[in-house]
C-alpha positions as CSV (number, residue, x, y, z in Angstrom):
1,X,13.3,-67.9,-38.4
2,X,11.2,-69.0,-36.0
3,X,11.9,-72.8,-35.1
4,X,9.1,-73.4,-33.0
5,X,6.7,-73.3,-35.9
6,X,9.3,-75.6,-38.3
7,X,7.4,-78.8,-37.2
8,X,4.1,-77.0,-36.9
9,X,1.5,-77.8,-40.0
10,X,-0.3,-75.3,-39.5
11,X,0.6,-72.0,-42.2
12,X,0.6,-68.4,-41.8
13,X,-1.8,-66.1,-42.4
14,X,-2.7,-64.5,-46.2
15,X,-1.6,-61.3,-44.4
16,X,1.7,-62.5,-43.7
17,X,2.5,-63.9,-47.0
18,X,1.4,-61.0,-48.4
19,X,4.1,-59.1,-46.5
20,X,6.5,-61.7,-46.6
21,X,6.2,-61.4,-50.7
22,X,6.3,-57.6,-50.7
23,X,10.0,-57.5,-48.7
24,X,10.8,-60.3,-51.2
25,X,9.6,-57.9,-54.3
26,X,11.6,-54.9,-52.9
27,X,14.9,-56.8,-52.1
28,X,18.5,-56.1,-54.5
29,X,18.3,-60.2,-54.5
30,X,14.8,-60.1,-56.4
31,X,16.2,-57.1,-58.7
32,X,19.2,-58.4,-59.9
33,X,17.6,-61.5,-60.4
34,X,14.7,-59.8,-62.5
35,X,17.7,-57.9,-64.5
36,X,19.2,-61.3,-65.0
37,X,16.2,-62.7,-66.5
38,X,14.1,-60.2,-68.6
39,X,11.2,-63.2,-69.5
40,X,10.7,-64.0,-66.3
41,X,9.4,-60.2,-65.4
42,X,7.7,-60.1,-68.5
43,X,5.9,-63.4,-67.0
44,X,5.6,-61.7,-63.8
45,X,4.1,-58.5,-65.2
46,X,1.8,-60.6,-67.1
47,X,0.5,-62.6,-63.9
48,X,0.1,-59.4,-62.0
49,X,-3.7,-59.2,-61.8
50,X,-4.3,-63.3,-61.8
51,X,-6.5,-64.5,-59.1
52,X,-3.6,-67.2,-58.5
53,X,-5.4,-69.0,-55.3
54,X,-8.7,-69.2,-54.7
């Protein structure tokens, strides 16, 4: 983590989230979590195309 940005308010680029939430996505955290809780992928899958943020 990089501690100089902790007290910045400025966020990160779309780009970087956007990575940041692919490496999350193909973790074994995020997969045994999905196998844990079978509605919450169904919600996922379900969400998948959603313009979320605009």
């Amino acid at each position: 983590m990089n501690f100089n940005q902790v007290n910045s308010l400025e966020m990160e680029t779309e780009d970087h989230y956007r990575k940041k939430a692919n490496v999350y996505r193909t973790s074994p955290e995020y997969g045994k979590m999905i196998s844990l809780y079978p509605i919450l992928e169904t919600s996922i899958k379900d969400c998948k195309d959603e313009n979320l943020v605009t």
